[in-house]
N, C-alpha and C positions, 0 to 999 in steps of 0.2 A: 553543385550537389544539393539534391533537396534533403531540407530536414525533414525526419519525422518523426510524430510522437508516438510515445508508445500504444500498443493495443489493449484492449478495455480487458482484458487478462494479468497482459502486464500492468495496468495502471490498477487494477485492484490490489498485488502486490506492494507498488511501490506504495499507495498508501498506508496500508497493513502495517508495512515497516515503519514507515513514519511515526503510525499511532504507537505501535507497539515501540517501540522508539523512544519517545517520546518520556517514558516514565523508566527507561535504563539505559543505558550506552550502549547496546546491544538487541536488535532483536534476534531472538532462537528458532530455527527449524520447528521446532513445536509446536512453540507459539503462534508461527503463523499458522502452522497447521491446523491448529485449533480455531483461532481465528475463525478462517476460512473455509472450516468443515472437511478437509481435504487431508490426503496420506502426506506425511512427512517426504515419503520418496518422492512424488508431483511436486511438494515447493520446492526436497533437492534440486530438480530439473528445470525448475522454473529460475532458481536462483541462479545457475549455470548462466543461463541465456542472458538472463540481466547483467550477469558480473560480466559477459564476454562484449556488451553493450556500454561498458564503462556506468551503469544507473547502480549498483551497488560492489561493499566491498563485501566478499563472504568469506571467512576462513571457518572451515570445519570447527566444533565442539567452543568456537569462540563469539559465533554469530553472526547478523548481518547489520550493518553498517551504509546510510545510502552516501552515495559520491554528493557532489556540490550539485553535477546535471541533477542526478538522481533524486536529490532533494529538493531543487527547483521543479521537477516536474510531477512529485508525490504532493509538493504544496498546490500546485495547480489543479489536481484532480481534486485534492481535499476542499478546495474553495469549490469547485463545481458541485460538489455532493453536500456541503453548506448551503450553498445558494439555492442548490436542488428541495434540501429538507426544508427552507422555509418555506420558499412556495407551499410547498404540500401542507405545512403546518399551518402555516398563517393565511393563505387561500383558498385551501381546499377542505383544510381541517382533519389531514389524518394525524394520529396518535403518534408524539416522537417517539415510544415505543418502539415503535417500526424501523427507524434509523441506530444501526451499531455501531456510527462513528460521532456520534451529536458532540456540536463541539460547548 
């Protein structure tokens, strides 16, 4: 069976989560939403698919939560968008400004 990882959709999520994550036990539909710039009912839907993926746990009015997979592969994307802003910063010299997840 081939693995695969998630899609540059999904994987903005599961970062999202991570970060927002990160600083409570939980992140909220909101929050990503905000995050993300996007309608609370889109991440409901987007959360679905991830929960039915085993990458997050989601219970209604409690938050989301990423699984072990799901944590391993939001770390992965986060190191690519690290590695990504330096380049830019330190080679090319744009403004970390620019970056919303600067670690």
């Amino acid at each position: 069976m081939e693995r695969r990882s998630p899609r540059a959709s999904e994987e903005e999520y599961l970062k999202t989560v991570l970060v927002l994550s990160a600083a409570k036990k939980a992140a909220r539909t909101r929050d990503i939403a905000k995050a993300l710039k996007i309608s609370p009912a889109s991440v409901t839907e987007m959360l679905e698919k991830l929960a039915k993926k085993q990458l997050i746990n989601h219970s209604p009015y409690h938050g989301v939560l990423l699984t072990p997979k799901g944590k391993k592969s939001a770390e992965i994307v986060l190191r690519r968008y690290q590695l990504l802003e330096r380049f830019f910063t330190e080679y090319l010299g744009v403004e970390i400004d620019m970056f919303p997840y600067s670690a």
